[in-house]
N, C-alpha and C positions, 0 to 999 in steps of 0.2 A: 084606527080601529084597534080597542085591546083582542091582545092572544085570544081570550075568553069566549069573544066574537065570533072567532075564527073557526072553519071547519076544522075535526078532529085532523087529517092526513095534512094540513095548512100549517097549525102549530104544529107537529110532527116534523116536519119539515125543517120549521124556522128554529126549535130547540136541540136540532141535530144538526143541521147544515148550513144555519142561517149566516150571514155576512157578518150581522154582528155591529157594535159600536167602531168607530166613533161618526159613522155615516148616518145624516139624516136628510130629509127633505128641506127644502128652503121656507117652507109652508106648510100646516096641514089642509089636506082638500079636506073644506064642507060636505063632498058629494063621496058615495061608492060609484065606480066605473064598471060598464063590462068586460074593458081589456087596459092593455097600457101599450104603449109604442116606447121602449127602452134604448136611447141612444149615447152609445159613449161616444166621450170629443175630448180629444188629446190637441190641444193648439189647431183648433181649428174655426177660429175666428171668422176666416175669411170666407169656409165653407159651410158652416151650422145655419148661417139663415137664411141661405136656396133651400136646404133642407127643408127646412120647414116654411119657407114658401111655398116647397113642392107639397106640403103636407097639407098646406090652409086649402088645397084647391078643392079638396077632397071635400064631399059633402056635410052637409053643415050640421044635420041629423046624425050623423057617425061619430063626428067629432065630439060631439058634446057626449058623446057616451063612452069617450076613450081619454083616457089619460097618456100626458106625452111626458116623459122624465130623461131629460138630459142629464148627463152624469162627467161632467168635469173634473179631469183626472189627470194624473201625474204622477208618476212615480218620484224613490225619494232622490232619485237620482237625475231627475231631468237638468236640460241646460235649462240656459238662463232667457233663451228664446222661449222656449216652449212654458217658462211660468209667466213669461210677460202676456206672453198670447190669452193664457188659461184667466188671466186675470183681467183682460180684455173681453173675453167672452161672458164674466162673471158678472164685469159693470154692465154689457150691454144687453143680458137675457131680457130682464126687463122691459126694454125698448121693443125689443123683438115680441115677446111677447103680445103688446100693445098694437104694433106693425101691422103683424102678418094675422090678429082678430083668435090667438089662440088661449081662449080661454082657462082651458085644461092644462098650457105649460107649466111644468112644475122641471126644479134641478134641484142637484146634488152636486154638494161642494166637495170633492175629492182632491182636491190639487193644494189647499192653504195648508198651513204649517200647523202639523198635528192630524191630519186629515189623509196626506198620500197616501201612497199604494206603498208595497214593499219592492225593491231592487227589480226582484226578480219575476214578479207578478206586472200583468197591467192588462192589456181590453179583456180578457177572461173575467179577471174581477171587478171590471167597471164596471160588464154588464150584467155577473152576477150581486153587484149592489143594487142597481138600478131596478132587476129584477124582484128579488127580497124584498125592496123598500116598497112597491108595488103592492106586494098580497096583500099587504096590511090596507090597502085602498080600491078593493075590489068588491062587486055585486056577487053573492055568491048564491043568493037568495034567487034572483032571475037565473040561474044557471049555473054553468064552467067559463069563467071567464078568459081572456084570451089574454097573451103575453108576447109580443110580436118585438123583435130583433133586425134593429135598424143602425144606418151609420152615419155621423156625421157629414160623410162628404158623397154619400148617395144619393140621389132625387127618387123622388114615385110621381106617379102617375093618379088621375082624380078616379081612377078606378081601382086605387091600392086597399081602400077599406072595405069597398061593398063586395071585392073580391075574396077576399078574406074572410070576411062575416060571411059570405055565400057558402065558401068553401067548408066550413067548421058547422057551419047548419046542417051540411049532408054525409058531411065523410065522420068518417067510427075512428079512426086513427087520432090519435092524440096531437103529433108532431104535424107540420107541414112546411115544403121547401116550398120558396117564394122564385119563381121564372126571372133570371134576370139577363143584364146584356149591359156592358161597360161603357160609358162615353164615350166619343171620340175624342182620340187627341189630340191636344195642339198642333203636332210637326207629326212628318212622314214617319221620323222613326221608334217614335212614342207610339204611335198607330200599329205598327207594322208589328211592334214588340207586343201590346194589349191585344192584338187580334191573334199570336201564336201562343198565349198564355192563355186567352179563354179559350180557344180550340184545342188545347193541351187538357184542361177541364173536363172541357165536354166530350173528348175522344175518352178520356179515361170511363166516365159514363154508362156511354155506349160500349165500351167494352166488358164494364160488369153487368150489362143488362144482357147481351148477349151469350155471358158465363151464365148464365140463369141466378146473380147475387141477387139476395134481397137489399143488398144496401147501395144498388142502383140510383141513387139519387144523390142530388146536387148539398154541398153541405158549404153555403156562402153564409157568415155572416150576418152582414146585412139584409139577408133575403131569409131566413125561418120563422117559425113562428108555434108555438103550441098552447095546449090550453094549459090552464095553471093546476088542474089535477094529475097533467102528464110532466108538468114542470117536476112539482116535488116528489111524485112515483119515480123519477127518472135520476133525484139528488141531486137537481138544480142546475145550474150553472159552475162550470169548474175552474178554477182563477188561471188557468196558464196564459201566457206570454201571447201565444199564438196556438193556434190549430184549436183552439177552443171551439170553435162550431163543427169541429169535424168530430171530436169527441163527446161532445152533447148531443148531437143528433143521433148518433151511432145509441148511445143509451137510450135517448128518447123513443126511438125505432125498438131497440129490445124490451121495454116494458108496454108501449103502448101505439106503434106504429110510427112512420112518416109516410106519409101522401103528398103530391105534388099540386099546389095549387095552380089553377086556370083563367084565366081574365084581367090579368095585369101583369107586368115587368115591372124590376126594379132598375135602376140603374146606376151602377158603381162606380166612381170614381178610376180610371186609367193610369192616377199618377205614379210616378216610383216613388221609394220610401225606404229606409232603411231601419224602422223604431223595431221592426221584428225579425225573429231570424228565417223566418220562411212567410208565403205565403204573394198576394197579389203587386204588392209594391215593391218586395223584396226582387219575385224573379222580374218584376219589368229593369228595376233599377240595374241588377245583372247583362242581362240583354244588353242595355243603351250600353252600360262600360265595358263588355266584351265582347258581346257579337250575340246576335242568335242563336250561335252553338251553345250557349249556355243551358237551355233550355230544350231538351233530347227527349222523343218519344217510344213509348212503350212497343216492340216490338208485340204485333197484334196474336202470335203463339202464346204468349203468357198470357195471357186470357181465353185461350183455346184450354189450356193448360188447367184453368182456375174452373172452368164449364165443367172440365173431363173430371176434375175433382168432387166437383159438386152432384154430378150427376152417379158417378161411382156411389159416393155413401148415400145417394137418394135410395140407387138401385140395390144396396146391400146392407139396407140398415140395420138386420139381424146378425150381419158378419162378425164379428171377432175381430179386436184393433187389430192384432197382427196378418191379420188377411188382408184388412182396409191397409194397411202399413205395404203389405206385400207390392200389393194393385197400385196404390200410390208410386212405386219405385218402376214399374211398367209403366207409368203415364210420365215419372220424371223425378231425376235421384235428385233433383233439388227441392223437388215438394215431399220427396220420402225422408228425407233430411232435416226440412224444416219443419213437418210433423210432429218428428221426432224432441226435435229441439223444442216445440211448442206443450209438452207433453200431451203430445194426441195420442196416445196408449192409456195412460190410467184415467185422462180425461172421458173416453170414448165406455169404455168401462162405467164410469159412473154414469153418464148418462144415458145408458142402456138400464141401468138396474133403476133408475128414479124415474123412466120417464118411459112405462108399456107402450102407450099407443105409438102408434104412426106421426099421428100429427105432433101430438106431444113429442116424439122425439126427433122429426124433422125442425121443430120450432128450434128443443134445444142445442139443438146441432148449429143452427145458424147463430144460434146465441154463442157458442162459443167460436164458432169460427167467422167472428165478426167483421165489421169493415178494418178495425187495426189490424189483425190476423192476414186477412184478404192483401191488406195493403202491403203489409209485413213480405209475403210471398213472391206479390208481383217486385216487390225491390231485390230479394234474392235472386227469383229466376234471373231479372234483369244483371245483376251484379256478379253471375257466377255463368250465366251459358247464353243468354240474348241479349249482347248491350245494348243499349238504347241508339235510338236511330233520329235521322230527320224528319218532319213528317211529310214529307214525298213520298213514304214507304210506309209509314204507319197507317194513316188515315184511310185511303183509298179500301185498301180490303176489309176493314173493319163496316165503310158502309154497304159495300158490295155485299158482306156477309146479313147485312141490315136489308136488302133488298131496294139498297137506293145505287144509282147512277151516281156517281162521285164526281165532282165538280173537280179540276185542273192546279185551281188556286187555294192558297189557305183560305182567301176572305170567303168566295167561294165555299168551299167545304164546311166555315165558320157557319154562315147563314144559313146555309143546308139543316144543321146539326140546330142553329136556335129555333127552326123552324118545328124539327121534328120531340127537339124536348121543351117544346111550348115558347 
């Protein structure tokens, strides 16, 4: 579809933030879609066509109105495995396609010579390509079409679309986090390791939901999804390394919401991985080579800590920073510290003089004191007055304070916790 086509806020977008050359489609689609299913694959031959078997199950009415863009990728510095793979996956899309009946499969050649990613970039900007290349192939005429974040080595369920399309029919929020829950692993201590890193997840969660955070929600990857009006209001997809879905969502949430969607799980791959420097495969892979102690839980006061904060500037929003500064050093010199250091004095200031009302200035307050801020905190308090603990000691009074009965065992308390955040 030319620029021309396209909504005013669309090209806006794609002439400010867009991805840009030398990436394009393998094809162009005949057809506009209501949404797209965007997945990056880094050497993942072995894993991309459960994926999308898991995808064909999905009804056959949804399908055809959704476009699915693998995005084949490599930075310029991959080994020499991971381009024989990318290149295995290149000959075989085809096939697959064919296979598994997906009419709508379309890729992006990220990985051949002339085409990678840069050193220091990679799934950030895979699936900010993926995405990009998408708008240009969307229904905008029927509506706000949907833009859904997916992973090569995840499955769904035959109720991943109609949950989705349910969910964005009814809810006002732009963004949505997708419910998910990890495979199981092959051997006891791949299991043991994935079941204390997603309870590590979802305890952190439940603790900003109980600080009364708005940024309470789950920020996986492979599990969000937003419409494409909140894509470019929000400046897209951002190319980092890793934590890219915790930073997109976080904006996507500040200009137009995140809601949790209901009626399906995703489910993510368990394995360890070392291609990034934090995040799901990283801490398993840690775990297996050191122990479980690698992986320390948030003692459950700094989230008492982060509630006391939040509820202070609710109740004194007319105050004066150096009063909120005061009160802050009464609830804790390392949040009166890190305020400081944040510049929450001349920030607090402006946002009193631009933003009268209540709500207006309750909104902007959360705007700036957002999930990095939030996150920013809880690793100081932790790093300066409450190390991090086992979760024998974390867990328990966090659901206690939730009004649940806390289960003895991690797996236990795991289940508990997937039960209650969907």
């Amino acid at each position: 579809m030319s620029d021309t086509l396209l909504p005013s806020h669309i090209t806006a977008y794609r002439s400010k933030r867009g991805a840009g050359e030398p990436w394009a489609i393998n094809e162009v689609p005949t057809l506009t879609f209501s949404g797209a299913i965007v997945i990056p694959s880094l050497a993942e031959a072995a894993n991309l066509p459960q994926t999308l078997e898991s995808l064909s199950r999905n009804p056959a009415d949804l399908l055809d109105r959704f476009m699915i863009l693998a995005v084949v990728n490599q930075r310029t510095d991959a080994t020499a495995a991971e381009t024989a793979d990318n290149l295995e996956t290149l000959h075989s899309l085809q096939q697959w396609k064919r296979q598994y009946g997906l009419d709508n499969l379309f890729w992006v050649d990220a990985a051949s010579a002339g085409r990678t990613l840069p050193a220091k970039q990679g799934v950030g900007l895979a699936r900010k390509i993926g995405l990009d290349l998408a708008l240009l192939h969307l229904d905008y005429l029927a509506g706000d079409p949907l833009l859904i974040c997916l992973d090569a080595d995840t499955l769904v369920q035959p109720d991943y679309l109609p949950a989705i399309t349910r969910h964005f029919a009814s809810s006002t929020a732009g963004g949505a986090s997708i419910p998910y829950r990890h495979r199981p692993a092959p051997e006891l201590a791949g299991q043991s390791a994935i079941d204390r890193y997603e309870l590590f997840l979802r305890v952190y969660v439940l603790g900003l939901e109980l600080a009364g955070s708005s940024y309470a929600f789950h920020t996986v990857g492979s599990a969000m999804a937003c419409r494409a009006s909140a894509y470019a209001s929000s400046g897209g997809m951002n190319r980092r390394l890793a934590g890219e879905d915790f930073y997109f969502l976080q904006q996507v949430h500040k200009t137009s919401g995140v809601k949790p969607v209901a009626g399906t799980v995703v489910h993510p791959s368990p394995r360890s991985s070392h291609r990034v420097p934090f995040g799901t495969g990283r801490a398993v892979g840690d775990m297996l080579a050191d122990g479980e102690q690698r992986l320390l839980f948030y003692q459950p006061v700094v989230f008492s800590i982060v509630g006391e904060w939040l509820a202070c500037v609710a109740e004194n929003s007319k105050a004066d920073a150096s009063e909120l500064l005061s009160r802050a050093a009464g609830i804790s010199p390392v949040l009166h510290d890190v305020m400081e250091q944040a510049g929450f004095r001349n920030s607090w200031e402006k946002l009193k003089k631009n933003n009268r009302e209540g709500a207006k200035m309750a909104e902007a307050f959360h705007g700036w004191f957002d999930a990095f801020r939030t996150m920013r905190l809880i690793h100081e308090l932790s790093d300066r007055a409450y190390p991090r603990i086992a979760p024998e000691g974390a867990v328990a009074p966090l659901l206690v304070r939730a009004g649940q009965v806390s289960p003895d065992s991690v797996g236990g308390q795991l289940e508990l916790l997937r039960r209650l955040q969907g």
